[in-house]
TITI-37727 format. One record per atom (N, C-alpha, C, O): residue in one letter; x, y, z. Coordinates in steps of 0.05 Angstrom, whole numbers, padded with zeros to 5 digits, always signed. Layout:
AXYZ
...
END
This chain:
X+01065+00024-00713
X+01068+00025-00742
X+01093+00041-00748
X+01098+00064-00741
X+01108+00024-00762
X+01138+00042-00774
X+01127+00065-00793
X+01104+00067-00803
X+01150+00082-00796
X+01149+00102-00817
X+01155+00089-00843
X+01153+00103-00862
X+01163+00057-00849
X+01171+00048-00877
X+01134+00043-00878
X+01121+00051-00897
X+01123+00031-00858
X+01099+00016-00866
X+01074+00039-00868
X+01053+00037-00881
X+01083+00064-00851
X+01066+00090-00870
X+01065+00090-00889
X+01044+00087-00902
X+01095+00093-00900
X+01092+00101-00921
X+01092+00087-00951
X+01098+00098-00972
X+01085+00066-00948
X+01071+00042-00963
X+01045+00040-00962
X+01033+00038-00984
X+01033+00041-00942
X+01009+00042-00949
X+00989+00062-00952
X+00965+00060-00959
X+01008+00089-00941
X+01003+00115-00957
X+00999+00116-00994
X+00983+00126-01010
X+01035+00094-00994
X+01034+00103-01018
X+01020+00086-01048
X+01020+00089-01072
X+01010+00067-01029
X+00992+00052-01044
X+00962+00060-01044
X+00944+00053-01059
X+00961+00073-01029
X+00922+00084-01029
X+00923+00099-01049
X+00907+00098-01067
X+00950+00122-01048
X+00951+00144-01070
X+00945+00134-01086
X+00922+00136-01094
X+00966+00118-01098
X+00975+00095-01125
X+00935+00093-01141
X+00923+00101-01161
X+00930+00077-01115
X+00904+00067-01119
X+00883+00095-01131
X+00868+00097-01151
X+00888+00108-01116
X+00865+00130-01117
X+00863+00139-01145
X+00844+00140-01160
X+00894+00148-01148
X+00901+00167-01174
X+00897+00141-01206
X+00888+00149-01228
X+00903+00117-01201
X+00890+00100-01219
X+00863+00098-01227
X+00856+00091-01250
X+00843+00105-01202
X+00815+00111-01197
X+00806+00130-01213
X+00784+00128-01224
X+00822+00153-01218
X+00819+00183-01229
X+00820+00172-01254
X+00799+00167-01267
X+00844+00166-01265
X+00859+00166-01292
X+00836+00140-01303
X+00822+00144-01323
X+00833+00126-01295
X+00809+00102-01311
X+00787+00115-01317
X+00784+00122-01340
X+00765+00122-01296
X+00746+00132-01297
X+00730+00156-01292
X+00706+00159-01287
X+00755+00177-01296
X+00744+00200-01299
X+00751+00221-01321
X+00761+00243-01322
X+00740+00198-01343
X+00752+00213-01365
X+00734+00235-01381
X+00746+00251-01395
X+00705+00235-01378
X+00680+00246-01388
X+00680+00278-01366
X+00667+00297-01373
X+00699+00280-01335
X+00686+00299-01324
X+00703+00321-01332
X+00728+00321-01337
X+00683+00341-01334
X+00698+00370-01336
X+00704+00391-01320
X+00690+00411-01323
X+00720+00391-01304
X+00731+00405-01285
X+00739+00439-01287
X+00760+00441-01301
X+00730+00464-01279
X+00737+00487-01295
X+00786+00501-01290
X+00802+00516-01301
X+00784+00477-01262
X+00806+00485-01259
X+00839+00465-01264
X+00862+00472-01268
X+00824+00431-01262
X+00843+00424-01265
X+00836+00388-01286
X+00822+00374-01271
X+00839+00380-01301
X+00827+00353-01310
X+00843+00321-01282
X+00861+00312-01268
X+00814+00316-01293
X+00814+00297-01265
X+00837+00273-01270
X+00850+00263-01252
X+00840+00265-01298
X+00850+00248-01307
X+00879+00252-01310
X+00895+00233-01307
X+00887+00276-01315
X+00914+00294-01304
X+00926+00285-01286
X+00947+00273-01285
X+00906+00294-01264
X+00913+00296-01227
X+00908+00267-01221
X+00916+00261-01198
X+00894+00243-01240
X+00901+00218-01232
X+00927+00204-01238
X+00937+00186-01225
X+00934+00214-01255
X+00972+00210-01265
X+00993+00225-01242
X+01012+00214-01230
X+00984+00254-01240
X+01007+00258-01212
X+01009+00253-01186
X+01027+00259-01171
X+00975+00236-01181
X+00970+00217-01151
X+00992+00195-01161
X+01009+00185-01146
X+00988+00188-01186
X+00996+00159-01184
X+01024+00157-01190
X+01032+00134-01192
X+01047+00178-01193
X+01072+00182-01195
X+01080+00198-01163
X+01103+00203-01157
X+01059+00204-01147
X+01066+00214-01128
X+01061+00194-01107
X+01074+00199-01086
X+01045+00171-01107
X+01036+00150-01098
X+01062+00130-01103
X+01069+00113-01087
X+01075+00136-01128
X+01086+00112-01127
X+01115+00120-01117
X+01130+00100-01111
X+01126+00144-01113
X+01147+00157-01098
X+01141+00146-01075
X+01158+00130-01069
X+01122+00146-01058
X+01122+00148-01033
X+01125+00110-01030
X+01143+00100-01016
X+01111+00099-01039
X+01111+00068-01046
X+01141+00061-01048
X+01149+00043-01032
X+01159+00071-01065
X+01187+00066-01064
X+01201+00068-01040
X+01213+00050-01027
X+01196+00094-01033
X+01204+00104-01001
X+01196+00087-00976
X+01213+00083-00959
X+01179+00080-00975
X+01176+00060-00958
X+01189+00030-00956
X+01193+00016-00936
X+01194+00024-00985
X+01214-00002-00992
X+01241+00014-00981
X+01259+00007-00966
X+01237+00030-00991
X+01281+00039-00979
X+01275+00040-00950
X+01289+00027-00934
X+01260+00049-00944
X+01272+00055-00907
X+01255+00022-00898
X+01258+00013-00875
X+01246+00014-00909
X+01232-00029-00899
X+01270-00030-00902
X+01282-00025-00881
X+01289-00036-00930
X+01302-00042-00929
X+01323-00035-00918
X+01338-00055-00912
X+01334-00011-00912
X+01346-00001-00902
X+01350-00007-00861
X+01372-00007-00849
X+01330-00010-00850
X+01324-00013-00820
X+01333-00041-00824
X+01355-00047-00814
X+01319-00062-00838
X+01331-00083-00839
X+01358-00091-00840
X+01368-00111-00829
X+01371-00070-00857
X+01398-00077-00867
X+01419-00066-00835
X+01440-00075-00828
X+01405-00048-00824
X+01420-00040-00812
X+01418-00047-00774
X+01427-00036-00754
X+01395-00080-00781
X+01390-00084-00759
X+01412-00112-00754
X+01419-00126-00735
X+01417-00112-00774
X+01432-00135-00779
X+01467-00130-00757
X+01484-00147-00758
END
């Protein structure tokens, strides 16, 4: 397994997870952090890593050439 295809499907579980948070955890009350919060910075942190994995897929490609 490449480091582009880690980090794609790293950054799609995130993606996934933190979408998981932000939909349906909007009723819980947390004393330290709101769940629905931390499902927005999975899912901007999910989707960094999701990009990153397209640059270095494209990048190895480009430079296999």
């Amino acid at each position: 397994m490449t480091r582009a295809s880690r980090n794609l499907s790293a950054g799609a579980a995130t993606l996934v997870a933190g979408l998981g948070l932000w939909l349906f955890a909007e009723g819980v009350d947390l004393p330290v952090v709101t769940p629905t919060k931390a499902g927005v910075v999975m899912m901007c942190v999910g989707g960094a890593e999701f990009l990153l994995g397209l640059y270095r897929a494209a990048w190895t490609s480009a430079g296999s050439r």
